[in-house]
KEKE-3310 file (N, C-alpha, C; in steps of 0.2 Angstrom, whole numbers, plus 5000, padded with zeros to 4 digits):
npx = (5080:5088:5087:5090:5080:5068:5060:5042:5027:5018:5028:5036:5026:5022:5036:5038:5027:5032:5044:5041:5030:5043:5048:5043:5042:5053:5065:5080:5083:5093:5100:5101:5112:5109:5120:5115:5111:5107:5112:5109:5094:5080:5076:5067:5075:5078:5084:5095:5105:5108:5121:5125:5125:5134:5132:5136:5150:5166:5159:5160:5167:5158:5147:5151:5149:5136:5132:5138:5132:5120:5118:5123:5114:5103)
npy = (4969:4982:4997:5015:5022:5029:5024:5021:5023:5012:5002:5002:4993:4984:4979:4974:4964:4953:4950:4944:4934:4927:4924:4915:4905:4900:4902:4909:4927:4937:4953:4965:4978:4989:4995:5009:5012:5024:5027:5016:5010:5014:5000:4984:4979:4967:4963:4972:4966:4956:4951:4960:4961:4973:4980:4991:4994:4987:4977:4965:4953:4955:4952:4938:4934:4934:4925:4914:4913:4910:4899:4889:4889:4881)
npz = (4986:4984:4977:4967:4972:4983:4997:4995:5002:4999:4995:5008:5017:5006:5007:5019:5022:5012:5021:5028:5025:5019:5031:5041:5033:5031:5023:5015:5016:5009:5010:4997:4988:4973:4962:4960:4971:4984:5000:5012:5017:5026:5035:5045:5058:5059:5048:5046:5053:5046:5033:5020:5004:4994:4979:4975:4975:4971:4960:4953:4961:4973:4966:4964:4976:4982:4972:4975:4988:4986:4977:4989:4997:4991)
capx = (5085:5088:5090:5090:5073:5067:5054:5036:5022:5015:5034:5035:5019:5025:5041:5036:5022:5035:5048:5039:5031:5050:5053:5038:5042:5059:5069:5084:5085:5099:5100:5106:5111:5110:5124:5113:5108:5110:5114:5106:5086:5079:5071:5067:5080:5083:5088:5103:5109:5111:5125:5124:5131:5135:5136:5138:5157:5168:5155:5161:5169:5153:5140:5150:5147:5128:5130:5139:5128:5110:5118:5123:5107:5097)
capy = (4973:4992:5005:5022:5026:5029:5016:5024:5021:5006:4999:4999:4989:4976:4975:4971:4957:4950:4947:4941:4928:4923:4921:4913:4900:4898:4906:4911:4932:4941:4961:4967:4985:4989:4999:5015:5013:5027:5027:5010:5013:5010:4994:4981:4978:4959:4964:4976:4960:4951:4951:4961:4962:4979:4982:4997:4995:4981:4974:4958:4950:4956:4947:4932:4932:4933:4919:4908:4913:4907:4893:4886:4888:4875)
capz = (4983:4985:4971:4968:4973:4990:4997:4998:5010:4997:4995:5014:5016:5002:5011:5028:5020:5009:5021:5035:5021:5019:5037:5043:5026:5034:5017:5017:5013:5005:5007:4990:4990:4969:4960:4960:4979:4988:5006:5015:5018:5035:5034:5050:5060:5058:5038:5045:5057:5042:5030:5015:4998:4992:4974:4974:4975:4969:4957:4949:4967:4977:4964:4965:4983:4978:4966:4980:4993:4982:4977:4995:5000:4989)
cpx = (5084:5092:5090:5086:5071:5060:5048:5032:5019:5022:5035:5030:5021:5031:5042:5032:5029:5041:5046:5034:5038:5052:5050:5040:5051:5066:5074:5082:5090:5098:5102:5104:5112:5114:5122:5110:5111:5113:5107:5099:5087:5073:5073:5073:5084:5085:5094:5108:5114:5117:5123:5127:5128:5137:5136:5146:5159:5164:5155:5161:5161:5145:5142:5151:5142:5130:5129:5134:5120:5113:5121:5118:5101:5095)
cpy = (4980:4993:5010:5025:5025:5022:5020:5022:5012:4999:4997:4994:4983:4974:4971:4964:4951:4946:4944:4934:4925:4920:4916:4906:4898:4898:4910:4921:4937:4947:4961:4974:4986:4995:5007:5017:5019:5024:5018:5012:5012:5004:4988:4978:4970:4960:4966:4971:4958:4954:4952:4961:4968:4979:4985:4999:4987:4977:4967:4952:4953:4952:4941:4931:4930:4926:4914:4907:4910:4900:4888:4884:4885:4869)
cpz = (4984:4980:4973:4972:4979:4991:4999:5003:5004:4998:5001:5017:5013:5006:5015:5025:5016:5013:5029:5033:5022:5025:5040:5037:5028:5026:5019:5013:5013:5005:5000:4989:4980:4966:4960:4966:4981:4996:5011:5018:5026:5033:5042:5055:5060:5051:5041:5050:5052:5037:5021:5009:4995:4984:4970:4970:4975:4966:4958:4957:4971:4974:4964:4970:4982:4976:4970:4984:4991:4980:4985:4999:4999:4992)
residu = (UNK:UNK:UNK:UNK:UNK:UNK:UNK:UNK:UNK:UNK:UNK:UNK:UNK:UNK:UNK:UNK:UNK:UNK:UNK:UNK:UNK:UNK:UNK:UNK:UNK:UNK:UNK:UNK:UNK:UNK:UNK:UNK:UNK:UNK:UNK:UNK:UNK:UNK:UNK:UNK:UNK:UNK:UNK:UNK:UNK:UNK:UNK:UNK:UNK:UNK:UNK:UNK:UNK:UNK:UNK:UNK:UNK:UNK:UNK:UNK:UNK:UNK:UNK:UNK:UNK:UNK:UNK:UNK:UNK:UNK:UNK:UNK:UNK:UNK)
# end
C-alpha cells in the first residue's frame, strides 16, 4: 500500500525483501494506491505491469474491486 509519505531508504529495502518473499512464494500482490497517496512512487517495474487499485478517487467502487480481487484469490 501507498500513502502519503515518501518511501525512505529503510522502506525501499523492506519493500524490495518483502515483495520478492511474495513472489518467490507464488502470492498474489495487489498495488493499493491509499486515499492520501500522492503521485504513484517509483517502485520495481513488475508492480507498475500490474493492475492497481486507486483509492484515491471513487472510493467505495474501487475497494470493492479490492474486496473482489482478495477474495478470488483464495
Amino acid at each position: 500500500m501507498v500513502g502519503g509519505s515518501d518511501l525512505g531508504p529503510w522502506q525501499n529495502a523492506e519493500t524490495r525483501a518483502f515483495l520478492n518473499e511474495f513472489m518467490n512464494r507464488g502470492c498474489p500482490v495487489i498495488p493499493v494506491l491509499l486515499p492520501e497517496a500522492g503521485a504513484i512512487p517509483d517502485l520495481p517495474i513488475f508492480l507498475k505491469q500490474m493492475t492497481w487499485v486507486d483509492l484515491r478517487k471513487e472510493y467505495d467502487q474501487n475497494f470493492r474491486k479490492l474486496v473482489t480481487a482478495i477474495k478470488s484469490r483464495r
